[in-house]
C-alpha positions in Angstrom: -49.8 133.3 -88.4 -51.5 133.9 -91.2 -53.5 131.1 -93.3 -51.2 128.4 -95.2 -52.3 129.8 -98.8 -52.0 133.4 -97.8 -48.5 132.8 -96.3 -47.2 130.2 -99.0 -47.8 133.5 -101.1 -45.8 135.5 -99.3 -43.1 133.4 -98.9 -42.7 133.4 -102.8 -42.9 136.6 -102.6 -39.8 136.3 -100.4 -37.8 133.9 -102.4 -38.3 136.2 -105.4 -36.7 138.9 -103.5 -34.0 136.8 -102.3 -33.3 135.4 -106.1 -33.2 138.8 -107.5 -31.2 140.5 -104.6 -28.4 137.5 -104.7 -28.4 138.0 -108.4 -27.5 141.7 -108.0 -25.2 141.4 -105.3 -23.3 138.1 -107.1 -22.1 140.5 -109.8 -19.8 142.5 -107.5 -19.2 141.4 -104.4 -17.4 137.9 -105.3 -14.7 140.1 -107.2 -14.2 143.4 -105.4 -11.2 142.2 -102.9 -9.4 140.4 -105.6 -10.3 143.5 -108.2 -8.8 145.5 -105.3 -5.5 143.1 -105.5 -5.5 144.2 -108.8 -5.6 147.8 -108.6 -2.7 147.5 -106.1 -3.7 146.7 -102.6 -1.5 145.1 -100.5 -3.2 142.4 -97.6 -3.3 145.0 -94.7 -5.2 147.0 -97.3 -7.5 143.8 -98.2 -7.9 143.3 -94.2 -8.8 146.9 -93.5 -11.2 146.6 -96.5 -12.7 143.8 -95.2 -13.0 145.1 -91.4 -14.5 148.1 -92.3 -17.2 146.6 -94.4 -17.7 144.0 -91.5 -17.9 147.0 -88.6 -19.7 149.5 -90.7 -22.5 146.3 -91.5 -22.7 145.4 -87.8 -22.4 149.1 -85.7 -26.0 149.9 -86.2 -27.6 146.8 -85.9 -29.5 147.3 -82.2 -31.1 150.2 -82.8 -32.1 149.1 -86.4 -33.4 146.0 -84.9 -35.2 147.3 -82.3 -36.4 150.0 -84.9 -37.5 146.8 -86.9 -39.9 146.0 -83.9 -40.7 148.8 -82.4 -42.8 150.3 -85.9 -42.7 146.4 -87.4 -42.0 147.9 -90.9 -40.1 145.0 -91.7 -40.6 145.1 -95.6 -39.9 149.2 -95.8 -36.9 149.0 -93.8 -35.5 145.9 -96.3 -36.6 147.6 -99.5 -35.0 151.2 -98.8 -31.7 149.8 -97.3 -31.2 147.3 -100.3 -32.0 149.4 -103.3 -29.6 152.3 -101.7 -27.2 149.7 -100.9 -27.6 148.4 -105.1 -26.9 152.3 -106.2 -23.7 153.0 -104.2 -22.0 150.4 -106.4 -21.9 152.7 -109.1 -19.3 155.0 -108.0 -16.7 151.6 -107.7 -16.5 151.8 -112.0 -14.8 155.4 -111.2 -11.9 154.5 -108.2 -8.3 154.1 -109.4 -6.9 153.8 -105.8 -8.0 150.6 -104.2 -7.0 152.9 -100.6 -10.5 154.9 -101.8 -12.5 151.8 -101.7 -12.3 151.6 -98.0 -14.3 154.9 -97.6 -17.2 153.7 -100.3 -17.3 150.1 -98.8 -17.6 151.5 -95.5 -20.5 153.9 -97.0 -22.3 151.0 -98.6 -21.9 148.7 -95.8 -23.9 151.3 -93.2 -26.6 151.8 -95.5 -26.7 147.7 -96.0 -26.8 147.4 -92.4 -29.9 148.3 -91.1 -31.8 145.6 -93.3 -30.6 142.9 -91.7 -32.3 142.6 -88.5 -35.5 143.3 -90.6 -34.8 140.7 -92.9 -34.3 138.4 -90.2 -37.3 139.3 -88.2 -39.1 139.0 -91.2 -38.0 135.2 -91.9 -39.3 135.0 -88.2 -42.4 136.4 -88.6 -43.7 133.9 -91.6 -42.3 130.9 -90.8 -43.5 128.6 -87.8 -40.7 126.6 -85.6 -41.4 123.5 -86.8 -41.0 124.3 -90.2 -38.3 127.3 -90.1 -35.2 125.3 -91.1 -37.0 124.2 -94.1 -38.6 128.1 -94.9 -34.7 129.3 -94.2 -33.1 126.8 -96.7 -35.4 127.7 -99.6 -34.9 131.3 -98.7 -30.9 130.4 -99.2 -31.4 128.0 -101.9 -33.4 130.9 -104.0 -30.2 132.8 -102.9 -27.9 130.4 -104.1 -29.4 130.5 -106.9 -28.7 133.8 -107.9 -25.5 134.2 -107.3 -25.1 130.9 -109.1 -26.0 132.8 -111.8 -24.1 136.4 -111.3 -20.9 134.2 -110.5 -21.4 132.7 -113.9 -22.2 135.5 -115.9 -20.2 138.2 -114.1 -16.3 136.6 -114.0 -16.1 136.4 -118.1 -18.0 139.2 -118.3 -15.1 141.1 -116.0 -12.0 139.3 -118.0 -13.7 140.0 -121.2 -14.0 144.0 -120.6 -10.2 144.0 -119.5 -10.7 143.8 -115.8 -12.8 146.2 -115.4 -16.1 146.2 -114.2 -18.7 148.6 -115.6 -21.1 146.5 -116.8 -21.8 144.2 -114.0 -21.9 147.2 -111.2 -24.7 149.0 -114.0 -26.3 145.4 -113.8 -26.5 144.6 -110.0 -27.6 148.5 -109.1 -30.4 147.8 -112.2 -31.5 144.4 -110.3 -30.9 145.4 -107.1 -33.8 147.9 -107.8 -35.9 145.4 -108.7 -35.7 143.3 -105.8 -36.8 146.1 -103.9 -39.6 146.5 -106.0 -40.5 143.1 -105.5 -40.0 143.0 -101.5 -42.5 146.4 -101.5 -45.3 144.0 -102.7 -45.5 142.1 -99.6 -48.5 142.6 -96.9 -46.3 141.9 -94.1 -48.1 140.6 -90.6 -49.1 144.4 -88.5 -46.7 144.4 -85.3 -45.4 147.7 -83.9 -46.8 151.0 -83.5 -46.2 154.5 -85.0 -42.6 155.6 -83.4 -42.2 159.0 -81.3 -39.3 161.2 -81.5 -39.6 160.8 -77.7 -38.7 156.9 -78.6 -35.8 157.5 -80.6 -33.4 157.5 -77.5 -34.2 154.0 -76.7 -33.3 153.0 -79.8 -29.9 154.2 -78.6 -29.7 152.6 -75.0 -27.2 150.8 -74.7 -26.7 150.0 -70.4 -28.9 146.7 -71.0 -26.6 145.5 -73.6 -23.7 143.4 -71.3 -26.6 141.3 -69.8 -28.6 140.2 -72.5 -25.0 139.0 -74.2 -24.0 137.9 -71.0 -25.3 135.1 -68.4 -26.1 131.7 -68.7 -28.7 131.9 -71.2 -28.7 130.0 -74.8 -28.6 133.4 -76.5 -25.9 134.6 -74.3 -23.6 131.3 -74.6 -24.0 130.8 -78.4 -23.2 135.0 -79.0 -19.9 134.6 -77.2 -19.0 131.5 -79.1 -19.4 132.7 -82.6 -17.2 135.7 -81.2 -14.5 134.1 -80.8 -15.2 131.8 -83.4 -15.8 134.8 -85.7 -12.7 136.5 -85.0 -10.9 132.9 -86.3 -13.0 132.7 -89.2 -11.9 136.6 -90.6 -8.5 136.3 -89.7 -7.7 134.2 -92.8 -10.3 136.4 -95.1 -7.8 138.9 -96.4 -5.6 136.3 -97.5 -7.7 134.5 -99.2 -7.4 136.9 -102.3 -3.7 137.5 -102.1 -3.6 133.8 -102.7 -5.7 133.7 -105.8 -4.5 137.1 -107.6 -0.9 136.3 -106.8 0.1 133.0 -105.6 -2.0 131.3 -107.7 -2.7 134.1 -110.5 -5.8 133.1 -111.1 -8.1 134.8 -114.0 -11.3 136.1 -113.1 -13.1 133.4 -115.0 -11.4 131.2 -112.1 -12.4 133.1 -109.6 -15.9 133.0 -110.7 -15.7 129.1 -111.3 -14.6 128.3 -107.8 -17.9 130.4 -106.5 -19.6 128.7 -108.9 -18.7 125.2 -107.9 -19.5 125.9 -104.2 -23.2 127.1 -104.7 -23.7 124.3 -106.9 -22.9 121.9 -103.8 -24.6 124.5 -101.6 -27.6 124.4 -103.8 -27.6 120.3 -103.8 -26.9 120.1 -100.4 -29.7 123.2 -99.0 -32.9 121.1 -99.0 -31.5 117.9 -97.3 -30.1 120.2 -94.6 -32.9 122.2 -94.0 -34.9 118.6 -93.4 -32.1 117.5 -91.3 -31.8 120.6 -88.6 -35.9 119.8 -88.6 -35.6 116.4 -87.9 -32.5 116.1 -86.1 -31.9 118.9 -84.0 -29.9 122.2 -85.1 -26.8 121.5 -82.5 -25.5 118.3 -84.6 -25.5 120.6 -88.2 -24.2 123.6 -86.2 -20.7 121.7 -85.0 -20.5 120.0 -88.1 -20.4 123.4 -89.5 -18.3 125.1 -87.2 -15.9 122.1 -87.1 -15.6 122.2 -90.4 -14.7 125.3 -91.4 -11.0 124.3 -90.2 -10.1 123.6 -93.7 -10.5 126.4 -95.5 -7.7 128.0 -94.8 -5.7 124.8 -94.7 -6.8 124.6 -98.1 -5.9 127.9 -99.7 -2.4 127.8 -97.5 -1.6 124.5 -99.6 -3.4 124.5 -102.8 -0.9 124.6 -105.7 -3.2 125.1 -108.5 -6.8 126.3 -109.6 -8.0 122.3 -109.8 -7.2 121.9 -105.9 -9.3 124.8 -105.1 -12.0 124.0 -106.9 -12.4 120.0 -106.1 -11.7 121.4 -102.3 -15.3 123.6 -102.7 -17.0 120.7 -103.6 -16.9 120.0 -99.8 -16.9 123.6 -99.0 -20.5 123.8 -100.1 -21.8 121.1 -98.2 -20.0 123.4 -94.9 -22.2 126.2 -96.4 -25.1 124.2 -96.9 -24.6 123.5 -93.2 -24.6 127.0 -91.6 -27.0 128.8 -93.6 -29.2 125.7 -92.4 -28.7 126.2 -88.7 -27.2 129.2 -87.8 -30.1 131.8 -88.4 -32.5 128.7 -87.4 -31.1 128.1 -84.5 -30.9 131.6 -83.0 -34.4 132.2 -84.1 -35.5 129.7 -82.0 -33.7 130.8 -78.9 -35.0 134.5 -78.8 -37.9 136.0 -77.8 -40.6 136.3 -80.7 -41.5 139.8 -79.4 -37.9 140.3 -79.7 -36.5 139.4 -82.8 -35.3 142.0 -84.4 -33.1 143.2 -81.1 -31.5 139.9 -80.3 -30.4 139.0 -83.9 -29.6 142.3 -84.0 -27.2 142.2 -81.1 -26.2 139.5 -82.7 -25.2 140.6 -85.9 -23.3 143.6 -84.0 -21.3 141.2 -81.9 -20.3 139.2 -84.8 -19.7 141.9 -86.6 -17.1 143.5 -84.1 -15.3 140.2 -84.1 -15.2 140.2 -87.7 -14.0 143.4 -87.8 -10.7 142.9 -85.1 -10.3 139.3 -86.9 -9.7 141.0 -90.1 -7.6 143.7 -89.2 -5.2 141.2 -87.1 -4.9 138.7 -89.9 -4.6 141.5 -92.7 -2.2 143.5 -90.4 -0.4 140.5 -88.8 0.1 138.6 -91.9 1.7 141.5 -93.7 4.4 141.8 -90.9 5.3 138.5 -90.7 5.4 138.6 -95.0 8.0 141.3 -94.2 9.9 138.8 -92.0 9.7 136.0 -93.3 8.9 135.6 -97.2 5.4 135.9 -98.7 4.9 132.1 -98.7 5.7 131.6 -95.3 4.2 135.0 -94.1 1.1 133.5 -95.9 1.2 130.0 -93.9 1.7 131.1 -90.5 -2.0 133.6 -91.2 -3.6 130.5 -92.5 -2.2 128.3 -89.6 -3.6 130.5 -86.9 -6.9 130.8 -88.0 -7.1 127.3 -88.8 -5.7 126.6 -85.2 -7.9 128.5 -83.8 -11.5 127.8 -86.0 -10.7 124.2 -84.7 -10.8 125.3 -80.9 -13.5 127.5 -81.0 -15.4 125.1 -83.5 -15.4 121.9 -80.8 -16.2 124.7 -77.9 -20.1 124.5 -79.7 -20.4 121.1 -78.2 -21.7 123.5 -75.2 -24.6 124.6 -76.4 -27.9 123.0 -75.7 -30.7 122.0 -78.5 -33.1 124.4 -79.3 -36.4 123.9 -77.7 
């Protein structure tokens, strides 16, 4: 570890990157489902959206992570993925068929994907135990932060350009460059070794896979629980904008305002749970946040108006504050440092498959009973089942053990 004035250096270094990234990604990514509403897509359209982003983010992730710690180029790996990832928005301003963003979300999301095991292992690699919940909640506060900012700028910006959204894709690919930039002036800490082609089928192995995610270990126990949890948690995602663009027929500006409110709360709430996972323990914050998210779709099934929405994010960032706190913290703690980049990368594929089936079941399932039943009841039996089942899989985290 390196010395505390070398490292607090670094770790600004970090937040800056964080800031500016979250700033570049704020500008798009809040709007593009309901933007896809918009252009005409229906919610099986919005769920396959939404899966394929989630699979094409997750596929990779073992054998970028374990390329993350097998050449310990953390920083390179970050910096290429993210300013490719910042470019691709571009062609977005030229789709008229929101059936054609599937293919480019799905492009953008592979490219994305193989930064975050580094970004992860990189969290791990400058941050001690004792302090990592704190490090982790300034990294996400600096994050909030800027897309505090996007949100605010970007929804107006959007209604008062008629919907469309040139500007603010020009804007995030210009600042998702820069955050690159930024990242690329990091010394990270030397791990790894120069990779041989003769390495680059282990990379690919996949035969050790069911017993690291299986067994009695922490890892293995908290990986299958935020699977099925995960698959919950999607299952309401693509309904979420069919409710704002048509139930509710809410501008952009109130889109953006309801994002907005919710990092505010997020941003309040960040330090104070950073301190607590510290102090406390991660297990307590990680069932409150599980537990929690039960509401959300409860909430968007029965809101009536903007108003409800946006007094109901008010707690929703205190559930965010919560799980950016101890989720990453939490399974940073319980893999092996040598490791890092494999197990959260195993992780991230994992969750990612579950986020991909949630997604197409509740975009898919939703729509048929729409066609049976009404859109407003077709809507509340989606929401009802992922709340249903986010409240089961939520209380099963009472299994897992404190970190040690």
């Amino acid at each position: 570890m390196p010395n505390s004035k070398t490292n607090q250096s670094k770790l600004r270094r970090v937040y800056a990157t964080a800031f500016t990234g979250s700033i570049s990604d704020g500008m798009v990514s809040p709007f593009i489902f309901v933007y896809a509403v918009r252009l005409g897509a229906s919610s099986a359209d919005i769920g396959w959206m939404r899966s394929v982003n989630n699979l094409f983010t997750y596929t990779l992730q073992v054998p970028w992570g374990r390329l993350s710690d097998r050449i310990g180029k953390r920083v390179a790996i970050v910096a290429a993925s993210s300013l490719a990832a910042s470019l691709l928005w571009i062609p977005i301003i030229f789709i008229e068929d929101p059936k054609m963003l599937i293919p480019l979300l799905s492009l953008r999301s592979f490219i994305a994907s193989a930064s975050i095991p580094a970004w992860s292992a990189l969290l791990g690699d400058l941050t001690q135990a004792s302090l990592r919940g704190s490090v982790i909640s300034m990294v996400n506060v600096a994050s909030s932060l800027g897309s505090l900012m996007a949100t605010a700028i970007a929804g107006p910006l959007i209604d008062y350009s008629g919907g469309k959204l040139t500007v603010v894709v020009l804007v995030s690919s210009a600042l998702g460059s820069i955050s690159a930039i930024i990242l690329m002036g990091l010394r990270e800490p030397r791990i790894g070794k120069p990779i041989k082609m003769t390495d680059l089928t282990s990379l690919l192995k996949t035969s050790d896979l069911p017993k690291l995610m299986g067994g009695e270990s922490d890892f293995g126990l908290f990986l299958r629980l935020s699977v099925a949890q995960g698959f919950f948690l999607t299952f309401a995602w693509p309904l979420f904008p069919i409710t704002m663009a048509e139930t509710l027929n809410l501008s952009m500006w109130e889109v953006g305002a309801i994002s907005i409110i919710n990092i505010c709360i997020t941003l309040l709430c960040q330090p104070f749970m950073g301190k607590a996972v510290d102090k406390f323990g991660r297990r307590p914050v990680l069932i409150f946040n599980f537990v929690s998210l039960t509401t959300v779709p409860l909430m968007y099934c029965y809101a009536s108006d903007f108003f409800q929405l946006a007094i109901f994010n008010i707690f929703l960032g205190v559930i965010t504050a919560a799980g950016n706190a101890s989720v990453l913290t939490y399974l940073l703690d319980i893999v092996p440092e040598d490791r890092v980049g494999e197990f959260t990368a195993i992780y991230n594929m994992a969750i990612g498959i579950s986020y991909f089936a949630g997604s197409v079941a509740g975009g898919n399932l939703t729509q048929f009973a729409i066609l049976v039943l009404g859109r407003r009841r077709g809507l509340e039996a989606g929401y009802l089942i992922s709340a249903f089942g986010r409240l089961l899989t939520g209380i099963s985290f009472l299994k897992v053990k404190e970190a040690r």
